[in-house]
C-alpha positions in Angstrom: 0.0 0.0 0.0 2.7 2.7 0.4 3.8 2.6 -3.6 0.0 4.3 -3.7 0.8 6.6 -1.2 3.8 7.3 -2.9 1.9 7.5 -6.4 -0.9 9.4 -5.0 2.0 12.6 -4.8 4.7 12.1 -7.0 2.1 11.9 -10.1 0.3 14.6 -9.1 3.7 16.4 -8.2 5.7 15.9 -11.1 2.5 16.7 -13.5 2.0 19.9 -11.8 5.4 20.9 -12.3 5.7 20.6 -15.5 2.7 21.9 -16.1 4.2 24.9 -14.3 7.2 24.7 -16.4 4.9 24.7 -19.8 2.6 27.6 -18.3 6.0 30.0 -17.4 6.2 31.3 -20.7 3.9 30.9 -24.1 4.8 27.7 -25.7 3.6 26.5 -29.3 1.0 28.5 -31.4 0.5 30.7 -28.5 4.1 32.0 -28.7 4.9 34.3 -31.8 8.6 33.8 -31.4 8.0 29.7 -32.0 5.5 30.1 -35.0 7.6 32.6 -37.0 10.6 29.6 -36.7 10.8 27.8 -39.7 10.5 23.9 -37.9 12.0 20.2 -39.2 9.1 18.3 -41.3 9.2 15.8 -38.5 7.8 17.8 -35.7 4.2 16.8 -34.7 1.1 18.7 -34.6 0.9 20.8 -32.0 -1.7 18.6 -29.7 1.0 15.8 -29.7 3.0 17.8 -27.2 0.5 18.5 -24.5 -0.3 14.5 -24.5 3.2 13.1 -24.8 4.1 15.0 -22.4 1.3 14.3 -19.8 2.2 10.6 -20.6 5.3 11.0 -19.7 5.0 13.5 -16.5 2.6 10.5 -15.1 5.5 7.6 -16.1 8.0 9.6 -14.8 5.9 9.8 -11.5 5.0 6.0 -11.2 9.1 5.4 -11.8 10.2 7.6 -8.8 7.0 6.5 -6.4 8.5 2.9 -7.6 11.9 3.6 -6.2 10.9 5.6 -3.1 8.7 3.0 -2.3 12.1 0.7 -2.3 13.2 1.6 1.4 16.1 0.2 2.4 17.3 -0.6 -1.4 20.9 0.0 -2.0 21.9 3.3 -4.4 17.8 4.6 -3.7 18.8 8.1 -2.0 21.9 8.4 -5.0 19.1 7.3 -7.9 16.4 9.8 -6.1 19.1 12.9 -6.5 19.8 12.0 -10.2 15.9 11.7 -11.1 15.6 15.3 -9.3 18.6 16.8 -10.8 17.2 15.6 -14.4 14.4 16.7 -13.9 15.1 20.1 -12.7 17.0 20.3 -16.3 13.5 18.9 -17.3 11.7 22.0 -16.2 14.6 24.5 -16.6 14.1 23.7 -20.6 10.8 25.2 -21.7 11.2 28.6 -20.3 14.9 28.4 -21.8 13.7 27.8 -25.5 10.2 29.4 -25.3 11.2 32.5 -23.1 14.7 33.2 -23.7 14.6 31.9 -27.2 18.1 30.1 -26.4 18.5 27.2 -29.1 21.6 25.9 -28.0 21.6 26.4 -24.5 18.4 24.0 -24.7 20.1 21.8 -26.9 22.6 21.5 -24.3 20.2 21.4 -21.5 18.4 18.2 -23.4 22.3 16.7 -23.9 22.7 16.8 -20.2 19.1 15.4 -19.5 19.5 12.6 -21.5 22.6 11.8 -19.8 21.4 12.1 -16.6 18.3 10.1 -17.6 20.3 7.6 -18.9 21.7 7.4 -15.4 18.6 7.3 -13.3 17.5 4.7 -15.5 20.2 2.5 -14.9 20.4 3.3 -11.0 16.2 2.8 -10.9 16.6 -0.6 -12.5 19.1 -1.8 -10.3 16.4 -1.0 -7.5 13.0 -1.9 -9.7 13.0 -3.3 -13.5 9.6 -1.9 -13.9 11.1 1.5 -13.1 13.5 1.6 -15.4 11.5 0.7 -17.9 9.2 3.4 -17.4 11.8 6.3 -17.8 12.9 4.8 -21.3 9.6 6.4 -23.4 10.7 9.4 -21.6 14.6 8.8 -23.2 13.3 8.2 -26.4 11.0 11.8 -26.2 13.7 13.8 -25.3 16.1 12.2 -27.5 13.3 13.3 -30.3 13.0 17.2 -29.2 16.8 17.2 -29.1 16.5 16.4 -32.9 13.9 18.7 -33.3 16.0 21.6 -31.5 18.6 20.8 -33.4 16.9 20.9 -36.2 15.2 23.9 -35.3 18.7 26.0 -34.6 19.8 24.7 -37.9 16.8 26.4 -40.2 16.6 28.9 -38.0 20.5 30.6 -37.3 19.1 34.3 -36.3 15.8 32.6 -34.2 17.4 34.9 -30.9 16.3 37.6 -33.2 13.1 37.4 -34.5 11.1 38.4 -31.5 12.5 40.1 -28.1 12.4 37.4 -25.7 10.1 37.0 -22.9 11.0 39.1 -19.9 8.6 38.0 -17.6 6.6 35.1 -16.5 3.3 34.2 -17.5 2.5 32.8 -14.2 0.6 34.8 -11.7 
């Protein structure tokens, strides 16, 4: 019964916070900076975003209740700073590329994610298979929108010009 309680607020948790993350600045069609960039003819509609990311945010959630739940398990408290650190590079990205209109510094940020991810992965599945398998959709997204920055800074090699970045929040 304590994975539940665990469930019951890191899914809640780590979906509010990136919801948070996504709400901090305009993101997609709502941000004029993003749809005056010319964008890779692999990047998905826009309502692909809001969903994959949900998925994942609730995945990512049910992984890290998994290996709190694991008390007493070797490596847990050195796999539970990993997941946060990652994650705060999780969050720190949207305001990054959507606010600040930093291509390469979210490229970067989405290198060191993946990495970091990579890492959690392998320390979660040391403590619980089924958690490790849960972070790798979330490998494979981010590995995908680091393609799709990419390819965005590459079509796009003045996009810190086209509109004045975002110099405040849009949270309250």
């Amino acid at each position: 019964m304590s994975f539940l309680r665990w469930a019951i607020v890191t899914v809640p948790l780590i979906v509010l916070l990136g919801f948070l993350s996504g709400a901090s600045v305009r993101v997609g069609s709502a941000n004029p900076w993003y749809v005056a960039l010319a964008k890779p003819a692999l990047t998905p509609p826009p309502w692909v975003f809001p969903v994959a990311w949900t998925s994942l945010y609730i995945m990512l959630g049910l992984a890290l209740a998994m290996i709190l739940h694991a008390r007493g398990a070797r490596g847990r408290g050195t796999a539970i700073a990993v997941f946060a650190v990652q994650f705060a590079f999780n969050l720190a990205w949207t305001p990054l590329f959507f606010g600040a209109h930093r291509i390469g510094a979210a490229l970067l940020v989405i290198v060191v994610m993946l990495a970091l991810s990579i890492a959690t992965t392998i320390m979660f599945g040391r403590i619980r298979t089924i958690a490790a398998w849960l972070m790798v959709p979330y490998m494979v997204w981010i590995s995908f929108a680091g393609v799709l920055t990419f390819g965005i800074g590459r079509l796009n090699p003045d996009a810190e010009t086209l509109v004045p970045a975002a110099r405040t929040s849009q949270m309250l």
